[in-house]
Structure formats: C-alpha cells, structure tokens
C-alpha positions as CSV (number, residue, x, y, z in Angstrom):
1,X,0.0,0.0,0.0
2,X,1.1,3.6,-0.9
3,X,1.5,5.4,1.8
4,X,-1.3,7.8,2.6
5,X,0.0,11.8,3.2
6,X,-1.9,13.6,6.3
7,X,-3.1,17.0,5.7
8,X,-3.7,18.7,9.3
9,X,-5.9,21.8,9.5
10,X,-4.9,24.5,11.3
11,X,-6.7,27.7,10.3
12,X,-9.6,27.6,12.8
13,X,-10.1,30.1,16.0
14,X,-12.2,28.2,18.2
15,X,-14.3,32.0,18.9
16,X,-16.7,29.7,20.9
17,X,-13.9,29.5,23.5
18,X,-13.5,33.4,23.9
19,X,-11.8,34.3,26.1
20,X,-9.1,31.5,26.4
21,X,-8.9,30.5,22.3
22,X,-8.5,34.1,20.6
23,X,-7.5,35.3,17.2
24,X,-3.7,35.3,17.8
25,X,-3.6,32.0,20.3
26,X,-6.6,29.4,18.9
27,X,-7.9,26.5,21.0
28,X,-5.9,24.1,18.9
29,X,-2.7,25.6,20.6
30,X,-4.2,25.2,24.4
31,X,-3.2,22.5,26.1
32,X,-7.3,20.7,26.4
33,X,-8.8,19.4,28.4
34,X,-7.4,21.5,31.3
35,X,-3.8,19.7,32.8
36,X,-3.3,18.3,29.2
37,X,0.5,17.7,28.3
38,X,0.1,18.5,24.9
39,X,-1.6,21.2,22.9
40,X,-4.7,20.0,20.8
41,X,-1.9,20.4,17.3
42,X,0.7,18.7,19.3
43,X,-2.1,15.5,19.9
44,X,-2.9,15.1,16.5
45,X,0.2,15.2,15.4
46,X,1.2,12.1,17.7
47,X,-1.8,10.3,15.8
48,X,0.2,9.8,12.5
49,X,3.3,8.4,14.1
50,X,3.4,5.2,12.4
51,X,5.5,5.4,9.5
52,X,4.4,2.7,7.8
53,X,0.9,3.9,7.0
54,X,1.4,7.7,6.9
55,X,4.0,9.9,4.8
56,X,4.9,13.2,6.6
57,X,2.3,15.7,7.3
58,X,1.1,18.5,5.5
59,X,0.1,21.1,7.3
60,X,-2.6,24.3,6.3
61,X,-2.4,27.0,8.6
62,X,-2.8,30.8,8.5
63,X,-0.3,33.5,8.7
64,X,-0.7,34.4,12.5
65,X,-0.4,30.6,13.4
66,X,2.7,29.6,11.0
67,X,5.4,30.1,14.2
68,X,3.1,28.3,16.9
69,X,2.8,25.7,14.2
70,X,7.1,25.4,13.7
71,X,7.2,25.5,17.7
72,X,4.7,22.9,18.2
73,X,6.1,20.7,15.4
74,X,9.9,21.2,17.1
75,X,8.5,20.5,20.9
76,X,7.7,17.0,19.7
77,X,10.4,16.0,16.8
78,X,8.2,15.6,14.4
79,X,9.2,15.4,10.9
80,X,6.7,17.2,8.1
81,X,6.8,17.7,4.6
82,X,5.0,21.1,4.4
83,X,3.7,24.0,6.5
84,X,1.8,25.9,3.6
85,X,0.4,29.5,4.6
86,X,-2.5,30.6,3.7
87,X,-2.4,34.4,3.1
88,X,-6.2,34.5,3.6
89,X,-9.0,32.3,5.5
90,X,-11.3,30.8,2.5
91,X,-12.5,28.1,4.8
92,X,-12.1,24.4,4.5
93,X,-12.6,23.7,0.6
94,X,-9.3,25.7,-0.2
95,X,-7.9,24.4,2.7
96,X,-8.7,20.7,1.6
97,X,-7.5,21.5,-2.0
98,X,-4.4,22.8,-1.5
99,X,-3.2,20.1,0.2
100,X,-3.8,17.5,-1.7
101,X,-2.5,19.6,-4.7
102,X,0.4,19.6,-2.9
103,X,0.2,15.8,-2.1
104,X,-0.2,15.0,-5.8
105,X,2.4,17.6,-6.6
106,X,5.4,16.1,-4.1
107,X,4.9,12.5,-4.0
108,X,2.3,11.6,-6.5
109,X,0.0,10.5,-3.1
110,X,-3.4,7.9,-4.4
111,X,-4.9,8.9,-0.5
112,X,-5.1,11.9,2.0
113,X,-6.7,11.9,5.4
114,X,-7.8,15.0,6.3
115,X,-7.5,15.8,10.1
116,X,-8.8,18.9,11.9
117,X,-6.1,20.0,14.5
118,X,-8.6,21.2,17.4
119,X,-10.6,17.8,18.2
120,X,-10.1,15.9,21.4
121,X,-9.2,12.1,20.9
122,X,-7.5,10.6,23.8
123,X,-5.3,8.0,22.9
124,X,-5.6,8.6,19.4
125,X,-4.1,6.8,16.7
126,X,-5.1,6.9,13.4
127,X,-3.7,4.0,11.8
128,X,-6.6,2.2,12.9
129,X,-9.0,4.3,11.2
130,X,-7.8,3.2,8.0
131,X,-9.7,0.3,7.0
132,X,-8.6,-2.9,4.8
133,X,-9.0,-2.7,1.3
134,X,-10.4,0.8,1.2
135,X,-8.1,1.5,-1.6
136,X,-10.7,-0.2,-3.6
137,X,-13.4,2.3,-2.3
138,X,-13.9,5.1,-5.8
139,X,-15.3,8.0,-3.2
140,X,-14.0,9.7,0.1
141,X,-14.4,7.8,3.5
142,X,-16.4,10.4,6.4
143,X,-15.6,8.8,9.8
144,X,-19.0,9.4,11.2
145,X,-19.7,9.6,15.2
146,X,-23.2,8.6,16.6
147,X,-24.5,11.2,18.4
148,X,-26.2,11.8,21.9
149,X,-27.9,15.4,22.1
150,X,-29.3,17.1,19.4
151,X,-26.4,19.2,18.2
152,X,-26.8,22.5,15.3
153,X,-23.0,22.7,15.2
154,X,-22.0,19.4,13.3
155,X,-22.8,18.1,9.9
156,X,-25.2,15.0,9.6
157,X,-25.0,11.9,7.4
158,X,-27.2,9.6,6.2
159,X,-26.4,6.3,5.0
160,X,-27.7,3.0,3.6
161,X,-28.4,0.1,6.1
162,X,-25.5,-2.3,5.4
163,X,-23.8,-5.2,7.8
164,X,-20.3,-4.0,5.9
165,X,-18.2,-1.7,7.7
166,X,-17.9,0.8,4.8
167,X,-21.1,2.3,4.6
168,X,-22.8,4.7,1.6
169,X,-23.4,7.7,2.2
170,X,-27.2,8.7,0.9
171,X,-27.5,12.4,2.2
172,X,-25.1,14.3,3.5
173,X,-26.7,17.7,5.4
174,X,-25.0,20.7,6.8
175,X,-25.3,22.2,10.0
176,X,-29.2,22.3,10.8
177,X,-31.6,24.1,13.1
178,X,-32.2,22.4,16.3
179,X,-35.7,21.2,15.1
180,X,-33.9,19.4,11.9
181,X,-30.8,17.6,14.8
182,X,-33.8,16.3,16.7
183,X,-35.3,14.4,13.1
184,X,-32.3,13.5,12.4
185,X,-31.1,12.5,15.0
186,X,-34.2,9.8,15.3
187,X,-33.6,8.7,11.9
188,X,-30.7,7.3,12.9
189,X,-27.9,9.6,11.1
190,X,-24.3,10.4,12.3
191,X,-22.3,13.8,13.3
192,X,-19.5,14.1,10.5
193,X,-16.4,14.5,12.8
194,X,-14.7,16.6,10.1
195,X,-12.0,13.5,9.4
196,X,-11.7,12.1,6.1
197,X,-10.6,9.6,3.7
198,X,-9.8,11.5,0.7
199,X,-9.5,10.0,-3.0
200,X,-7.2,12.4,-4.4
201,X,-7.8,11.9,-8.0
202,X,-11.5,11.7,-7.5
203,X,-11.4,14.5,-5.3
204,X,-9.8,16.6,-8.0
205,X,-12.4,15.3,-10.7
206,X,-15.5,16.9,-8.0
207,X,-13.8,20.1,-7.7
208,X,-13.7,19.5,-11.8
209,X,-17.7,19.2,-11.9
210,X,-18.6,21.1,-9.3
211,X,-16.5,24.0,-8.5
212,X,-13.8,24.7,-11.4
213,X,-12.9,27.6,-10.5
214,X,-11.5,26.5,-7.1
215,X,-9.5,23.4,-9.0
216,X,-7.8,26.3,-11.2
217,X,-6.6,28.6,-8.9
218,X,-5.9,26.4,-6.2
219,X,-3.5,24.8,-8.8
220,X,-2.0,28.0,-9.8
221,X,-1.5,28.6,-5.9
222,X,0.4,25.5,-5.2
223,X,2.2,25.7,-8.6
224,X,3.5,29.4,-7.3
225,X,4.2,29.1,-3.8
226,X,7.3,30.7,-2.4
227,X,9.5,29.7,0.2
228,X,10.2,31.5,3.3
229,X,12.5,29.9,6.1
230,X,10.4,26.5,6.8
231,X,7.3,27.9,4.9
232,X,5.4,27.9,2.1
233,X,3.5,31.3,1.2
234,X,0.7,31.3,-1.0
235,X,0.0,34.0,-3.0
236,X,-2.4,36.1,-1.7
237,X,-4.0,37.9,-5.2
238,X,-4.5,34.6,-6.4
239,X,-6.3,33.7,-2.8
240,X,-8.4,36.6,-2.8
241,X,-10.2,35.6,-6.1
242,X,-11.2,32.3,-4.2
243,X,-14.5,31.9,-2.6
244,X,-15.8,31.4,1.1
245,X,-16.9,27.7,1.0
246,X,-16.3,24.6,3.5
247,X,-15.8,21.5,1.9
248,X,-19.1,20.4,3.2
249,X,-20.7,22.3,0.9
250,X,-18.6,22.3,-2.0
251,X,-18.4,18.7,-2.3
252,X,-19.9,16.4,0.2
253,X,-23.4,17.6,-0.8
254,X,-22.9,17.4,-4.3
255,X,-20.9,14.3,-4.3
256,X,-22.8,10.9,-4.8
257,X,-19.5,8.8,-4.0
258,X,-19.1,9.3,-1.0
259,X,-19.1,6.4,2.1
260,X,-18.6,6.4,5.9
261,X,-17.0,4.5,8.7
262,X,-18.1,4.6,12.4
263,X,-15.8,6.6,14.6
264,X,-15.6,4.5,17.4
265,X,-13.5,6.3,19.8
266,X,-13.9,9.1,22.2
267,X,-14.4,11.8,20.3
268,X,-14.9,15.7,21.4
269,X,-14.7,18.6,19.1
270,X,-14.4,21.4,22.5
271,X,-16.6,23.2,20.7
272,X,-17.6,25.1,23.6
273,X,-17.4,25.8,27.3
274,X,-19.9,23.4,28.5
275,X,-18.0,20.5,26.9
276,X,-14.9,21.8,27.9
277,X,-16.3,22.1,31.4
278,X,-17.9,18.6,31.0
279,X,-14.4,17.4,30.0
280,X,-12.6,19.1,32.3
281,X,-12.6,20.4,36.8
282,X,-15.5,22.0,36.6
283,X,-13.5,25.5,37.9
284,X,-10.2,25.9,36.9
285,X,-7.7,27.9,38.4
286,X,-5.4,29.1,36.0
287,X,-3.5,30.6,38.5
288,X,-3.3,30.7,42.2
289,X,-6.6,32.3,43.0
290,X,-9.6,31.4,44.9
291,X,-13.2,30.9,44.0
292,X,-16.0,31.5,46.2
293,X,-19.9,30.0,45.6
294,X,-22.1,32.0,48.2
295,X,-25.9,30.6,47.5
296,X,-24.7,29.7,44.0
297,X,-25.6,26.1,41.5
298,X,-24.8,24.9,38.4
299,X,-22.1,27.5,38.2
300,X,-18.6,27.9,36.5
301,X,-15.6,30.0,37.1
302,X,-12.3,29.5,34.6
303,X,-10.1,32.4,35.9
304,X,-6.9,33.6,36.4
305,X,-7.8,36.7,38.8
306,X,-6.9,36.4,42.7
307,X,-10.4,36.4,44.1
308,X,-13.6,35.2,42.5
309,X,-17.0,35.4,44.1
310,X,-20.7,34.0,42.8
311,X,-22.7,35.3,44.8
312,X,-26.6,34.5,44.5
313,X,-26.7,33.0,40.9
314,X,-27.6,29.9,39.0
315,X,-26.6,28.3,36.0
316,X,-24.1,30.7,34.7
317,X,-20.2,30.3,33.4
318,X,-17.9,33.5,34.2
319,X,-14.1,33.4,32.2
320,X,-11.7,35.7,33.3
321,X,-8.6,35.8,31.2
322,X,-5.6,38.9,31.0
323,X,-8.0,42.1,30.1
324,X,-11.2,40.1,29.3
325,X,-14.3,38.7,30.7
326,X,-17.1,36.8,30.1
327,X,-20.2,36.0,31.7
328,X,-23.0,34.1,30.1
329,X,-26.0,31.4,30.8
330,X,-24.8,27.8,30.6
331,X,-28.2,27.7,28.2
332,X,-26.6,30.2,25.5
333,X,-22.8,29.9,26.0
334,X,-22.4,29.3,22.5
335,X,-24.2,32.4,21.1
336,X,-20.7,34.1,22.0
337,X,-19.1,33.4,18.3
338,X,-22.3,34.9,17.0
339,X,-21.9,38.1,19.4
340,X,-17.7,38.2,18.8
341,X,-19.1,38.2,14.8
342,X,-21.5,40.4,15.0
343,X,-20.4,43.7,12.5
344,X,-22.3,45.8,15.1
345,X,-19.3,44.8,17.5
346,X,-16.9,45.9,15.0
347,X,-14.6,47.7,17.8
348,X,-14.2,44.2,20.1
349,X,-11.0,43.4,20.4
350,X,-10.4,39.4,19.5
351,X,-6.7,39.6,19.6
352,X,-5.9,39.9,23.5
353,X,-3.1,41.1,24.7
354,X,-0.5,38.4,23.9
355,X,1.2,38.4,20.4
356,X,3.1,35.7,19.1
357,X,6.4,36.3,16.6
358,X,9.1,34.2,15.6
359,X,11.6,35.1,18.3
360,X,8.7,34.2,20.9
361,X,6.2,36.9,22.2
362,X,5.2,39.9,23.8
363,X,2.8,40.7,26.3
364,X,1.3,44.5,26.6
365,X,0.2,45.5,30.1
366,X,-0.6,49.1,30.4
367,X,-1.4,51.2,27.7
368,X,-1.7,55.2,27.6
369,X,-1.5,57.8,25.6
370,X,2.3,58.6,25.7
371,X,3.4,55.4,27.4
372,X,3.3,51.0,27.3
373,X,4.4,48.8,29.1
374,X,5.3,45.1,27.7
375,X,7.1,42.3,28.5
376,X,9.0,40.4,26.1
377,X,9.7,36.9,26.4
378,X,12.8,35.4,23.5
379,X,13.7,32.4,22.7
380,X,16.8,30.7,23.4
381,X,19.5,31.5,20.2
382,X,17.1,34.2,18.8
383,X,17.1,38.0,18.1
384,X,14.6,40.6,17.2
385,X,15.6,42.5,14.1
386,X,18.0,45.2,13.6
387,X,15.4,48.5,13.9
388,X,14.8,51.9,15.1
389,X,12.0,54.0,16.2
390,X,11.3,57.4,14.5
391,X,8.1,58.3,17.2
392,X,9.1,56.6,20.6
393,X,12.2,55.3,23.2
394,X,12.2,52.5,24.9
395,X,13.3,51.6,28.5
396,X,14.4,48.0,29.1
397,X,14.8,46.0,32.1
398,X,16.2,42.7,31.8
399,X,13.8,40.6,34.7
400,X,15.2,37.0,33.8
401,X,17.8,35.4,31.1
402,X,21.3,37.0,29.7
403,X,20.7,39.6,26.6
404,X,23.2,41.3,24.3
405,X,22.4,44.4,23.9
406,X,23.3,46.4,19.9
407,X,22.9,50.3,20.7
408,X,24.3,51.5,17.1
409,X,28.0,50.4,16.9
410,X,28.1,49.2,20.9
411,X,27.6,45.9,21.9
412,X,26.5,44.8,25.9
413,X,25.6,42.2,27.9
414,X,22.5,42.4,30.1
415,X,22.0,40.5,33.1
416,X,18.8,39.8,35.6
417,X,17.9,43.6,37.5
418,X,19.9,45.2,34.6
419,X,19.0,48.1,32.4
420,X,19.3,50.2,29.6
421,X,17.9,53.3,27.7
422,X,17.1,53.4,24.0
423,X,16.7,56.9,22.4
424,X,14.5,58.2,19.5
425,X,16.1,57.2,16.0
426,X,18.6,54.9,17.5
427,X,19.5,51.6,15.9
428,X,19.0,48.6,18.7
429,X,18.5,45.1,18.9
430,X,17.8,42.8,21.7
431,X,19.6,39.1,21.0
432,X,19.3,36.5,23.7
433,X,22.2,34.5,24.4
434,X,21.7,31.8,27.0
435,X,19.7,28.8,27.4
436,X,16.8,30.1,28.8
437,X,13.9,32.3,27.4
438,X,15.0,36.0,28.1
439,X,12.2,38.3,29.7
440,X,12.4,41.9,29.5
441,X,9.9,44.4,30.7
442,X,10.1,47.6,27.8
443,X,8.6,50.5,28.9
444,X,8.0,52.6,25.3
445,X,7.8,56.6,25.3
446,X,6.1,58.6,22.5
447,X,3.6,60.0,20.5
448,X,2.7,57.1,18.8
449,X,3.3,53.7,20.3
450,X,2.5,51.4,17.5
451,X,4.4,48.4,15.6
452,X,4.1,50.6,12.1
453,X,6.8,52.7,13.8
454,X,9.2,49.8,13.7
455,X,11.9,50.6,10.7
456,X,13.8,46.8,10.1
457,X,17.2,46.9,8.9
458,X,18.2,43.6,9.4
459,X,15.8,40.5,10.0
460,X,16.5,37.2,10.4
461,X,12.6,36.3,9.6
462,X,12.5,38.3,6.4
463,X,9.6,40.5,7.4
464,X,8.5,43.4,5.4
C-alpha cells in the first residue's frame, strides 16, 4: 500500500472558547482538556506516528499561526513535509485543496486523510482508522460519530443500512436548526467529525464538476508558492479571487460517492465551554486564586484573577482571562461566536493582549496615551531585528535570562535587574544568548506607540 499523506488543519479560531482560544492563540494551541501535556496540534500530530501507514504531514495553517505551528512541530520532533500559509482564510474547501494539490504535486499521493487540528481524541491513533481494502473504495471515507444530544453545530450523514463496515453515504446535510438535529437525530444519522478519507484523483475530478474555479486557482496557488525559512507562502492575489466555502458544501453535498466509517472512539470537538467544562474540573484555576460559591448552582468559574466570588446566581459560566471577561447562561454559551461576529461589535478586540512572533512573544500590560508597558519573552539562540523607532524610546529591564544588547555600533551584555535606555532614532536590537527564554519588561515613550513605527534593517525572519 502507498503510503497515505496527512493534511492537518490549522486555520480555525475556536471564537466559541473566547476568552481563552483568541484570534492570535486558537484553542488548537491550548493545552485541552485542562492539565493536558500536549496542545490539541501537538495530539494530532502524535496520531500519524506510524510510519508505515502515513507519509509526513502537511500542514494548512494561516499566517498568524505559521510560528506556533514550527514550535509545536519542534516541541515533539516531528518530521513534516510542508507547512503551507494561507495568506487568507477561504475556509475548509481551499484548505482541503491545497493540500492535496500539494500531495499529488510532491509525491504523486493515491490517499489523503484530512485531520482537523482542534478535536479531542485521547489515545488517538489513526492508523486504525484506516480500513482494509479501502483503496478499492472510488469516493472519500467520512468517519461518522453517533451522536447523543441534538447538536446545530456538526454536519449530519445519512447512510444506507448495510452489515459491511464501509457504509454509503445517501445524504449528506449541513449544520441544521435544532428542530432538523432532533429528526435527524431519530432517523438514525451520524455527526460528520470533520476526518476524512480523501481519494485524491477523484477528489480533483468533483472540484472539476462542481467547483472549477476552485481546482484552477488552487492549482495556480500550489504551482507558485514561495518559500520562506520553513514555509510555504501562497500568494495572496490569487487567494483573494477564491470563494468562502467549506468542503461540506462544495463537495460532500454534491458528491454521490461518498461512504462512511463509524468513529468508534472518544471523540470531542471542545466546541464550547460546556464541553470543555464537561471534559474538564468543573472551575479551573489558571493561577493561584480562589473561587468562592455563596448561595450559588450549576455554576462555573475558569479564571486567572486572585479572588472570585458568585454570589446568588444559578446556572451561569464566568471566564476571566488577561483584560477580558465573560459571563453568560450555561443555556446560551455558545451564542458568543455569534456576538464576537456580530459587525455591530466591530470595535471588540479578538486579539488579546499576547502576540506571538518568531523570536517568541510579547505581552502589553498598560497602555496610555504617551506610554506602554510590555514584556518580552525570547527564545533561546534568537534575536529581534535590527530597527529603530522614528516616534518613541524604549526603556528595558532585563527581569530574567542573559541579553546582548546592539545600541548602534556598541555591543553589551544584560544580566537579571539590569538596564538600559534606548533613544528616539537609534538603531538597537535585543539578542538572547543563553539557554533560557530572556524576559524583559520595555517601557516605550512617545507620540505614537505602535508596531508601524518599527523601521527593520536587518531580519532574520525576512519581514517586510
């Protein structure tokens, strides 16, 4: 058997876990459920370990994700083939495509399986999903789970009665109402757990008939991607041409080859705080604080402040996490990506206050109108770039870690409770040099404190 190439998703945001999964830090880089050693990327990728079955991974991400992705990929050793960057989200049908373009393209791959990068499995292994003699199967394989409440955020399938273990698919239907997940539900059909089986030649003949235009460009896209350090860019023209469409809907429910396999093992998609909650302690501290329930039920608290009090409520979750909060019914939790999408909320902030770049991350903790405060935290054997500032200066305080220190032509070294001043124009960079993460609290001073005022002269990440 050929081996089959694994293309992991990584472009979703997991809103429905606001305010722990946020734009720049998605659930499938938390470590779920709560005291979990690995991040949800990190757990999937331990799925395709065996070598035998699966080729190195391909992996779809999006532009704020790419370094998370390289960090979570070096934390465990594992090998890949690609990390292709998508220059804009275009949901799961481009997503799909491209990487089995790039499948076909590389090594000529008969079979993808498609795996999102955010789902709980415990103890996963997906060798065992593949079943014998599929390769004689002319559709794509939907690992199907059967479900136990009536949910409107899943796909359901429909499939013929059969003893065989391969199953056809007869319907496939799209996130319903909660009226349609109670019919369906007593008929009998499955959740579609978003894994699948993919045929790539076939796959590339339904984009044919049904969507064209996608096979084209998405062709074009993987024909013209450019490196950069481990990554492959797609270009973004060509992405913005592409339309907003998940595979579902693009091919699943036009496609009348297509078959499914019961998912038989735990399976959890944490798509949202009550099964988060349900899979995790019901409070977590995510710190050393302490929560207090004063005439309180059926109540949640996932915080990292000092002191929490419920006092004289029922049946509510409250999230506290950096400079957000959230408080909501346990009934309507899940309205929250709805709200957080809402273009009459167009001011909310989805980022938070952490920001993730390629030398590690900064963390903003007071903002003003002439001042901010920051702490940056660098990786081991990694520098920022070579810059200057033409609007602001910058105080630094080393607070853990050894830095060297470039203040135009002078070079120094920086120890823990050790300072220095950096003036308006002048070049500086901030290298760290020992085996630790370096953490320095920067205290900037100007009149406009943003990173457009950042002139790069030298960059070892090739940013613009």
């Amino acid at each position: 058997m050929k081996k089959i190439t694994p293309i992991i998703l990584s472009g979703g945001i997991g809103s429905r876990l606001w305010p722990l999964s946020t734009e720049n830090f998605p659930k499938q880089f938390l470590n779920l459920p709560f005291t979990a050693k690995y991040n949800l990327f990190e757990q999937t990728l331990l799925g395709i370990k065996n070598k035998k079955i699966f080729s190195k991974p391909i992996i779809i991400c999006s532009e704020k994700h790419k370094f998370l992705i390289l960090d979570s990929l070096k934390k465990i050793n594992q090998p890949f083939s690609d990390i292709i960057v998508e220059k804009l989200s275009k949901n799961t049908a481009t997503s799909v495509l491209l990487g089995v373009c790039r499948s076909l393209q590389k090594e000529k791959a008969k079979y993808s399986l498609v795996l999102p990068s955010d789902h709980y499995i415990p103890r996963r292994n997906y060798s065992t999903l593949v079943p014998n003699k599929f390769e004689s199967i002319n559709g794509h394989i939907i690992f199907g789970i059967k479900p136990n409440f009536e949910s409107t955020d899943y796909g359901y399938i429909n499939f013929k009665s059969s003893k065989k273990k391969i199953k056809e698919v007869k319907e496939f239907f799209e996130k319903p109402n909660k009226l349609d997940a109670k019919k369906y539900i007593s008929k009998g059909f499955f959740w579609n757990s978003g894994i699948f089986l993919i045929n790539n030649k076939k796959l590339l003949e339904d984009f044919k008939k049904y969507h064209s235009k996608i096979l084209i460009l998405c062709k074009k896209i993987i024909s013209e991607l450019s490196q950069d350090l481990d990554f492959l860019e797609t270009d973004l023209k060509l992405m913005k041409k592409l339309p907003e469409i998940s595979f579902d809907k693009a091919i699943l429910e036009k496609n009348d080859c297509n078959f499914m396999i019961k998912f038989k093992q735990t399976w959890n998609d944490i798509g949202s705080w009550k099964t988060l909650s349900d899979l995790s302690k019901k409070n977590q501290k995510l710190n050393l604080s302490t929560n207090i329930f004063n005439n309180s039920r059926n109540s949640n608290i996932v915080s990292d402040k000092k002191n929490n009090i419920l006092n004289d409520v029922n049946d509510i979750i409250v999230v506290c996490k950096k400079d957000s909060v959230l408080v909501s019914s346990k009934k309507n939790v899940n309205k929250i990506k709805d709200i957080i999408n809402d273009k009459k909320n167009q001011n909310f902030d989805y980022s938070q206050s952490i920001f993730y770049k390629p030398w590690g991350h900064y963390e903003i903790f007071v903002t003003s109108s002439n001042y901010l405060v920051k702490k940056l935290t660098i990786k081991p054997k990694h520098r920022l770039s070579l810059q200057f500032h033409k609007h602001r200066s910058e105080h630094w305080v080393v607070v853990e870690g050894i830095a060297q220190i470039t203040k135009g032509k002078q070079k120094e070294i920086l120890k823990k409770n050790q300072s220095t001043f950096i003036s308006v124009g002048q070049i500086h960079c901030i290298e760290n040099i020992g085996r630790r993460e370096l953490e320095i609290i920067e205290i900037q001073m100007g009149s406009i404190l943003k990173e457009s005022d950042i002139v790069r002269l030298d960059d070892p990440y090739k940013r613009d």
